[in-house]
N, C-alpha and C positions, 0 to 999 in steps of 0.2 A: 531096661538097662541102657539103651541105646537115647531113650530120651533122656535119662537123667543126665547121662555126658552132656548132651545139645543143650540143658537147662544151666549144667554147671558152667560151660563154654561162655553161657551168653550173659549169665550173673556173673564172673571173675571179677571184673574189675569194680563192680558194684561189693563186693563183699571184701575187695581190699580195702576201698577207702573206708568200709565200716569200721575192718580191722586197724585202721589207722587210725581213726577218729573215735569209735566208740570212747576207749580209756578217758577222753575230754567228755563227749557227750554222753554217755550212759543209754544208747538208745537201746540197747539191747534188752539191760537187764529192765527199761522203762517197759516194752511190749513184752517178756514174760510176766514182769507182773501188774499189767492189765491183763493178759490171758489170765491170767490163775482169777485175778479178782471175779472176771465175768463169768470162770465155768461154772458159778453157781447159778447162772441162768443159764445153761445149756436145756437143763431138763426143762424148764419151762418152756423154754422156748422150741424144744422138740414136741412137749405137749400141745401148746397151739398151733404149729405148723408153720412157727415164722422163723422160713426160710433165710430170709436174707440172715436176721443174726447167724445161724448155724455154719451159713456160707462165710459170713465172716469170722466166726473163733476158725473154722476149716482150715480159711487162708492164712489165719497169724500163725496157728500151729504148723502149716506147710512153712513159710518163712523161719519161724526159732529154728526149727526140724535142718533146714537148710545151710542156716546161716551156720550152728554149731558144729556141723558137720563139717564146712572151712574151718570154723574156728580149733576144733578137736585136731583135725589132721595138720594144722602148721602152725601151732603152738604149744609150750610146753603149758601143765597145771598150774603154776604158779602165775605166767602170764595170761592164761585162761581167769584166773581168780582175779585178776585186775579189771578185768572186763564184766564183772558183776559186783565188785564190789566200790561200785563209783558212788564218791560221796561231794554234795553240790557243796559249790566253795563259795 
């Protein structure tokens, strides 16, 4: 508990400007769905023991995990649904 305080302290202002910026850039809803596309290689890749991928879906789903949890707590649904439904112009 005490470390996620000191993790959320020190991400703030990195997860405002996302909150700011995503609606333009879409990065949010862009890295869930590479997560989603690659967990079909999870099991492979727990099969062969290759670490590094496993370390990396870990990290992107610790990051969504994160960032939505600012995003849930200081916005309403409707402005939440703006933030995944960015379409390129």
């Amino acid at each position: 508990s005490a470390d996620l305080k000191l993790l959320e302290e020190a991400t703030i202002s990195v997860c405002k400007s996302l909150v700011e910026k995503n609606p333009r850039t879409g990065n949010l809803g862009s890295l869930v769905k590479v997560f989603l596309s690659r967990t079909k290689e999870l099991k492979i890749s727990a099969e062969c023991q290759n670490h590094l991928f496993i370390w990396q879906a870990h990290n992107a789903l610790f990051i969504i995990c994160c960032l939505l949890k600012v995003f849930i707590s200081r916005m309403s649904e409707e402005e939440l649904q703006i933030h995944f439904t960015y379409e390129e112009k």
